[in-house]
C-alpha positions in Angstrom: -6.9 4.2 -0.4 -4.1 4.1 -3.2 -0.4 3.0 -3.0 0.9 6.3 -2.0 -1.8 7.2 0.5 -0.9 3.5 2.5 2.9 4.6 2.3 1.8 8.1 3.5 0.0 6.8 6.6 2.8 4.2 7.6 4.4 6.4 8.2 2.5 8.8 9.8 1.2 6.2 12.2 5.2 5.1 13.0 5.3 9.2 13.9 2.3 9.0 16.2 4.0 5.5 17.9 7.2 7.5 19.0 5.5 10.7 20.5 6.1 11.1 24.1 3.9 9.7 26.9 2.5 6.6 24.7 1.3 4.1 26.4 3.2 0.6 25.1 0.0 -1.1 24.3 -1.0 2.4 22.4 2.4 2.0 20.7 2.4 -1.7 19.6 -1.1 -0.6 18.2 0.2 1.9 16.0 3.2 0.2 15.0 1.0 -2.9 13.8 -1.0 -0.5 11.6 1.7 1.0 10.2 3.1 -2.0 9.5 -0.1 -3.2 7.6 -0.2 -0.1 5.5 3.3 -0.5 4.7 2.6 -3.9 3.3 -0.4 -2.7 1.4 1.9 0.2 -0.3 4.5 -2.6 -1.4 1.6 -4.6 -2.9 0.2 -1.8 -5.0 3.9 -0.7 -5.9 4.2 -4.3 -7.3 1.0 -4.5 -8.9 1.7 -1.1 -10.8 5.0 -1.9 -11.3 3.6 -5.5 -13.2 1.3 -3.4 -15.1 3.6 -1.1 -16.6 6.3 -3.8 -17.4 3.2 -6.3 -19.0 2.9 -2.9 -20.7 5.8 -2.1 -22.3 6.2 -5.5 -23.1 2.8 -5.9 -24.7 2.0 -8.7 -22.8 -1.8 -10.0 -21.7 -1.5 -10.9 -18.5 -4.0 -12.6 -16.3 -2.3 -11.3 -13.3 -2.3 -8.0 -14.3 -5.7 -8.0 -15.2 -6.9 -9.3 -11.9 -4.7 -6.9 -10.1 -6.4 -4.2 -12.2 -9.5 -5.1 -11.2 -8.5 -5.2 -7.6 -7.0 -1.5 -7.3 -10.4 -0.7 -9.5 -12.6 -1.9 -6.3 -10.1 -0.2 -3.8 -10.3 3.3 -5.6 -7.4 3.6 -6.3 -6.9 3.7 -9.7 -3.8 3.8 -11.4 -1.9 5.1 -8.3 -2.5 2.1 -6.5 
């Protein structure tokens, strides 16, 4: 799962916590989950966003090498 697929289902989980006739415990459920996805979409977003910079700045970074290989492993490319 890439970057924009966590961000998608953040929020789609935070949709499915406010539907009517959840049950709380359902709700805190969802809520957590979205809340990991959310935090896996800022990660990628930083990662990419380190890659481009290192990038344009023709820079060899170790960090952005590792987080390559990372998003590699995930599938999710470059989008992650």
């Amino acid at each position: 799962m890439n970057g924009p697929e966590h961000y998608r289902e953040a929020e789609h989980r935070l949709l499915m916590a406010w539907e009517d006739d959840r049950d709380p415990e359902n709700v805190r459920h969802l809520l957590a989950e979205a809340q990991v996805h959310a935090t896996l979409a800022l990660a990628a977003a930083t990662a990419g966003q380190m890659a481009v910079n290192a990038f344009r700045d023709d820079i060899n970074s170790t960090d952005v090498e590792q987080w390559a290989d990372v998003m590699a492993q995930a599938g999710g490319g470059s989008d992650a």
